[in-house]
VEXDREN-2710 file (C-alpha; in Angstrom, 1 decimal):
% VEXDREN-2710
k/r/px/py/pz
1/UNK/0.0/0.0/0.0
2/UNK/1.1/3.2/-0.8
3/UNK/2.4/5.7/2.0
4/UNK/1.6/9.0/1.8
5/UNK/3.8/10.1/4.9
6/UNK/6.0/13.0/4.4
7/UNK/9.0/11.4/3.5
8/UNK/11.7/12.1/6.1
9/UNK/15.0/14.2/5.0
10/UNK/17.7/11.9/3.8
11/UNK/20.9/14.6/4.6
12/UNK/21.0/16.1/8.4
13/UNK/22.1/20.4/8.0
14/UNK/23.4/20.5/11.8
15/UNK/22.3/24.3/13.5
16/UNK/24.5/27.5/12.1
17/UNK/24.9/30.2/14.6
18/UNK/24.4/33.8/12.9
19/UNK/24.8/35.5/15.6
20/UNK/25.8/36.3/19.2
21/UNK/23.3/33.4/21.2
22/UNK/21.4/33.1/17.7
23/UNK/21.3/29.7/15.7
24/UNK/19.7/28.6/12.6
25/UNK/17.9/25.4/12.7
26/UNK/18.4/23.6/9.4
27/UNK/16.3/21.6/6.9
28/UNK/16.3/21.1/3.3
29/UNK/13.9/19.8/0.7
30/UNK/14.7/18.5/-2.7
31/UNK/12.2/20.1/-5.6
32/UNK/10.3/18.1/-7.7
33/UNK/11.1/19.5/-10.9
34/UNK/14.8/19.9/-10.9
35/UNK/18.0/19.6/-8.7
36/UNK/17.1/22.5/-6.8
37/UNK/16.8/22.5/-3.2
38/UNK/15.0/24.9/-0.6
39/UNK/15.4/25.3/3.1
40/UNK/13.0/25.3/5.5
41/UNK/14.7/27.8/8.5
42/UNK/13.6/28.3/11.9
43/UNK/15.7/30.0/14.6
44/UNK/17.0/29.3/18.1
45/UNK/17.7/33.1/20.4
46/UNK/19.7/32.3/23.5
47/UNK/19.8/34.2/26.4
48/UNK/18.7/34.7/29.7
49/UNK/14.4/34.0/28.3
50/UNK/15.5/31.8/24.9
51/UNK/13.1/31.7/22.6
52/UNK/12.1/29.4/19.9
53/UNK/10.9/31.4/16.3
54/UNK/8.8/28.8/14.5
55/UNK/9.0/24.9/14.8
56/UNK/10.3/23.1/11.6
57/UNK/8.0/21.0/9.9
58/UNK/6.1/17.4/10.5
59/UNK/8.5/15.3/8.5
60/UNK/11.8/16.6/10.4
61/UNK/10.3/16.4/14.2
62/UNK/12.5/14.6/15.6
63/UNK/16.0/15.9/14.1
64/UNK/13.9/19.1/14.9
65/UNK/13.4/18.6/18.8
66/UNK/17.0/17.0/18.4
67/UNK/18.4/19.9/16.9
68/UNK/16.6/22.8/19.1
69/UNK/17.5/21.6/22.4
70/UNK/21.0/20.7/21.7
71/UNK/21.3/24.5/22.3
72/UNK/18.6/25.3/24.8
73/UNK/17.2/22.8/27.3
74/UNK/13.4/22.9/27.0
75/UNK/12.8/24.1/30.9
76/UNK/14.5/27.3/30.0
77/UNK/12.6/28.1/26.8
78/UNK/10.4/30.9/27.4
79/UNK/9.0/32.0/24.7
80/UNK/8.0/30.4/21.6
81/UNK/7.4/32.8/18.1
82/UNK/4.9/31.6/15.8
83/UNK/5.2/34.0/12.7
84/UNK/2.1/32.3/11.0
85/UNK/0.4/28.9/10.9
86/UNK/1.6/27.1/7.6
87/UNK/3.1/24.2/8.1
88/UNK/6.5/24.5/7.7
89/UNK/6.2/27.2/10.4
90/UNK/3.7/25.4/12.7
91/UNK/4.7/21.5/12.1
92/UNK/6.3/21.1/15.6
93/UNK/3.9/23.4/17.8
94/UNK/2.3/20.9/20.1
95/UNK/5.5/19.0/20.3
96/UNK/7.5/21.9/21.5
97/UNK/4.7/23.6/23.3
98/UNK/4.3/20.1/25.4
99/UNK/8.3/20.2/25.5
100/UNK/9.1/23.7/26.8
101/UNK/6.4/23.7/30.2
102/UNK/7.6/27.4/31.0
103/UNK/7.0/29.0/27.6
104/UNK/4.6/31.6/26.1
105/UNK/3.1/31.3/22.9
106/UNK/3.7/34.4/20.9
107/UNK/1.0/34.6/18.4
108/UNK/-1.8/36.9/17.3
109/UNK/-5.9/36.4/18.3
110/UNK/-6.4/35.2/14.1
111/UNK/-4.0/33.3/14.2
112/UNK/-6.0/31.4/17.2
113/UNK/-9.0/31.7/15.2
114/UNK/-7.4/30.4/12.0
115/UNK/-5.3/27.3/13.6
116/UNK/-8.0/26.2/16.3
117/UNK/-8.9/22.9/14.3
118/UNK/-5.3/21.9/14.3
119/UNK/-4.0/23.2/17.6
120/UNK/-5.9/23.6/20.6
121/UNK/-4.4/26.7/21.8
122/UNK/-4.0/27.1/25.9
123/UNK/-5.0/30.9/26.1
124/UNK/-3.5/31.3/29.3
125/UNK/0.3/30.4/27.9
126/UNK/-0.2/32.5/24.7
127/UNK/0.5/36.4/24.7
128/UNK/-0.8/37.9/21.7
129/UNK/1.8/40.3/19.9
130/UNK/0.4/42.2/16.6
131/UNK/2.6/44.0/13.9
132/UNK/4.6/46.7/15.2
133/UNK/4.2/45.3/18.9
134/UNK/7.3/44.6/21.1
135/UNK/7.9/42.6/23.8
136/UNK/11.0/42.0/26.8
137/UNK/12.6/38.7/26.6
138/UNK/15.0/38.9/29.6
139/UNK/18.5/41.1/27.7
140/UNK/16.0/41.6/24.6
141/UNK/13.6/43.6/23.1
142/UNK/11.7/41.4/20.0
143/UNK/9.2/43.1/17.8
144/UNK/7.2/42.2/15.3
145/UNK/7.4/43.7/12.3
146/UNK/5.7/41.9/8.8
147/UNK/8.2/41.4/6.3
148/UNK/7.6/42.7/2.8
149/UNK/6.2/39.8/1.2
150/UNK/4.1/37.3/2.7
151/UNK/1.5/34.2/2.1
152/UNK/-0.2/34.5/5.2
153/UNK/-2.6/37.3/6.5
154/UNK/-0.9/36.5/10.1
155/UNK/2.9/37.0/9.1
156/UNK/4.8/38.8/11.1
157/UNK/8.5/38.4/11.2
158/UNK/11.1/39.5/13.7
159/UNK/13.2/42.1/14.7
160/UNK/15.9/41.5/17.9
161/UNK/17.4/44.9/19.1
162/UNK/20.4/43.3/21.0
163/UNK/21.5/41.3/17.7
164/UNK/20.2/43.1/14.8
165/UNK/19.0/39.6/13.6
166/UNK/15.8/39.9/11.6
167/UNK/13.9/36.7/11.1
168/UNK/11.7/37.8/7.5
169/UNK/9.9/34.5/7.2
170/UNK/9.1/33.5/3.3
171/UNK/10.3/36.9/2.3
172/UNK/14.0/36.4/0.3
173/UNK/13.4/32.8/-0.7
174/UNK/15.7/31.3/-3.2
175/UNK/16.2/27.7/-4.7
176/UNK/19.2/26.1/-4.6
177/UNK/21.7/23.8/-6.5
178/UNK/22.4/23.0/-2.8
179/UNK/23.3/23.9/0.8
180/UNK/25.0/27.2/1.8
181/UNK/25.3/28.9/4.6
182/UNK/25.5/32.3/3.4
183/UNK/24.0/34.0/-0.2
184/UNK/27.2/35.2/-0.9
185/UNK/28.4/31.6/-2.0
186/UNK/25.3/31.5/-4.5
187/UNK/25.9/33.2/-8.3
188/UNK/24.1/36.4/-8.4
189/UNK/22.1/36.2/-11.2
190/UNK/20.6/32.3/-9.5
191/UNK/20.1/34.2/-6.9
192/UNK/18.0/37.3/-8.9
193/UNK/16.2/34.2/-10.9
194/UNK/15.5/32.3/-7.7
195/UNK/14.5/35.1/-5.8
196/UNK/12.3/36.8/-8.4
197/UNK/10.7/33.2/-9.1
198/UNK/9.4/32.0/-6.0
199/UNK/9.0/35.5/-4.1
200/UNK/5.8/35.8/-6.8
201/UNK/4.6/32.5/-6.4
202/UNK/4.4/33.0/-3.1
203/UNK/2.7/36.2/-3.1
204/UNK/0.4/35.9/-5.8
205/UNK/-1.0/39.5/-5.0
206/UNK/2.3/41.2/-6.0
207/UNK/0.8/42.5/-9.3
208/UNK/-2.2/44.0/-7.1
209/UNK/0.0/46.3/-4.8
210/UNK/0.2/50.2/-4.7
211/UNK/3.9/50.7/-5.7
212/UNK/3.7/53.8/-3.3
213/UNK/2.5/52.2/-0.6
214/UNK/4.5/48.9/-1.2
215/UNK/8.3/51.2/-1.0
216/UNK/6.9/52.6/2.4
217/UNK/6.2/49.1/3.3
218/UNK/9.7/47.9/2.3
219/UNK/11.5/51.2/3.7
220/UNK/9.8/50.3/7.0
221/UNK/11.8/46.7/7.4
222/UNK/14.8/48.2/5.6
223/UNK/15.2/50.8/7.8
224/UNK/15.8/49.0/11.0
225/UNK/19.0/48.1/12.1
226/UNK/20.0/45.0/10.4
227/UNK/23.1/43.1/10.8
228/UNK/21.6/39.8/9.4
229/UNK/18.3/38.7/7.2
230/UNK/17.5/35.1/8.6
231/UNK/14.4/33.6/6.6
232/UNK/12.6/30.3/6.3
233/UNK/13.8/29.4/2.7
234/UNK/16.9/31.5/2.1
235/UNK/20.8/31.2/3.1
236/UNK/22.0/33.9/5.6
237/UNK/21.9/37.6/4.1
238/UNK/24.5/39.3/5.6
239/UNK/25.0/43.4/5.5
240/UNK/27.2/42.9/2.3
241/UNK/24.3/42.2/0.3
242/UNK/21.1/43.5/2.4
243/UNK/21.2/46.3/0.6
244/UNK/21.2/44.1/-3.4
245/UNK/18.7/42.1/-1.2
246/UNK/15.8/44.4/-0.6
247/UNK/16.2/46.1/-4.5
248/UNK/15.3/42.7/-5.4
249/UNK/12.5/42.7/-3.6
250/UNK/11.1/46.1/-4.3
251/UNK/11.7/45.0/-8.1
252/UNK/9.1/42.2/-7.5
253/UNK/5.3/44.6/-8.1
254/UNK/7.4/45.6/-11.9
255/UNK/7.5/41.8/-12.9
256/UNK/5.3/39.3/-14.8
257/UNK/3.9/36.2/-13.3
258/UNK/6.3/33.8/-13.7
259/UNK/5.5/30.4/-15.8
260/UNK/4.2/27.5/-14.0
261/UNK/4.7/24.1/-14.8
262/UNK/1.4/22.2/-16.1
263/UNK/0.2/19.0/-16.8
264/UNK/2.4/18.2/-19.8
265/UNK/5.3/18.8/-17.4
266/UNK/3.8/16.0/-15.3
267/UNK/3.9/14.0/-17.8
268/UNK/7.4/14.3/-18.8
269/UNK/9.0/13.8/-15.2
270/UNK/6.6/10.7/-14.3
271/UNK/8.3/9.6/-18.0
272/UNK/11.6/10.4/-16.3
273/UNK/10.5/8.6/-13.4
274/UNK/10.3/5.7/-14.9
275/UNK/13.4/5.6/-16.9
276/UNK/15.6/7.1/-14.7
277/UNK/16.3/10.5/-16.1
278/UNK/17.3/13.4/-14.3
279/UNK/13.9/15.7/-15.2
280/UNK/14.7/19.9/-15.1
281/UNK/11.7/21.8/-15.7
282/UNK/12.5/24.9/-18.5
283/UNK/9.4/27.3/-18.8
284/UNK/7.8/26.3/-22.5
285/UNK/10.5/23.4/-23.2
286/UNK/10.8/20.0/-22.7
287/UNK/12.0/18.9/-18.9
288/UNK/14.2/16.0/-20.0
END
């Protein structure tokens, strides 16, 4: 019979500090239709109240848990970040939540609403924190602040004031021919393709936004004090290329939809399937 479990990741990415008390946790999932690879981040803040930003995804839980408290024992957790409630953000919630007794849920009151029929959420441990809303976590202040691009109506990412650090969730997301720690190892115009690529797939509404209002909204994360971009599916960003960074992103209302594939490109990779071809999707071509 045929599984249809998330299959679990073949190649372990051990945690990558960014920062002073700040770790990336690590995954990476193979694309269908080419060698291209995408991370799925979350982060690790130590300190005197550690706190947990997202929790990994379903098919990685127990590398995940593994991974996490390797560099915080779950009694000292105290806060845990939720940026929004897609799965690769919320894949690990009750696990950690159940993990980490002496943590606070950091959420929003839709997020509640939204994510009820998956997670029963224990009001009394949750703290609600809205965009542009700060809170003290021990040597810390952490804000929310919604990154420029989003696929959730409940992202918010993160700013830390002690570090710099900015967690931008989806926003800055790039395939890759493979693992990286930083986007200065990746060629720059894979990384303007990449970027372009999947930052309008995942916003879909880009070609619907007020270019006025969209450069105030982009000025607004831009203009905090960034040392490093962390994000969910994106090597580090570092201040040598922040700035190349958020042009990109500011490019992204001027663009065209990119191509999708479509049925005829299903075809072709179940054909490479089964006679062991490497498949690589090209927009209008043939895969093979």
């Amino acid at each position: 019979m045929t599984s249809f479990a998330p299959l679990k990741p073949q190649v372990h990415h051990p945690p990558l500090k960014i920062a002073d008390d700040t770790w990336l946790i690590q995954q990476m999932q193979e694309a269908a239709i080419g060698p291209l690879w995408l991370y799925l981040h979350s982060l690790v803040i130590k300190g005197p109240e550690p706190i947990v930003v997202d929790t990994g995804t379903p098919c990685n839980r127990e590398q995940w848990l593994a991974d996490v408290f390797s560099i915080v024992d779950p009694g000292d957790v105290r806060w845990i970040f939720l940026s929004h409630d897609d799965v690769d953000h919320a894949g690990n919630l009750a696990e950690v939540m159940e993990a980490c007794p002496n943590a606070k849920l950091v959420c929003t009151w839709f997020m509640t609403e939204r994510h009820a029929n998956c997670f029963n959420f224990p009001l009394e441990r949750c703290r609600w924190i809205n965009d542009g809303e700060s809170w003290r976590a021990g040597d810390r202040t952490l804000t929310a602040i919604t990154p420029p691009l989003f696929d959730s109506p409940v992202t918010r990412g993160l700013y830390d004031d002690r570090t710099g650090v900015y967690w931008a969730v989806d926003t800055f997301a790039t395939p890759l021919p493979g693992p990286m720690n930083d986007i200065s190892e990746l060629d720059g115009q894979a990384w303007k393709e990449g970027l372009e690529m999947f930052n309008c797939m995942n916003s879909p509404w880009f070609k619907l936004l007020d270019l006025d209002k969209f450069e105030r909204h982009v000025d607004r994360v831009q203009n905090l004090d960034i040392s490093v971009i962390a994000a969910c599916h994106s090597p580090v960003i570092g201040s040598s290329h922040m700035t190349q960074a958020f042009d990109m992103i500011r490019r992204i209302p001027h663009l065209e939809p990119p191509p999708q594939p479509q049925q005829a490109d299903l075809d072709e990779l179940m054909h490479c399937v089964a006679t062991g071809k490497q498949y690589i999707w090209q927009p209008g071509g043939n895969g093979a």
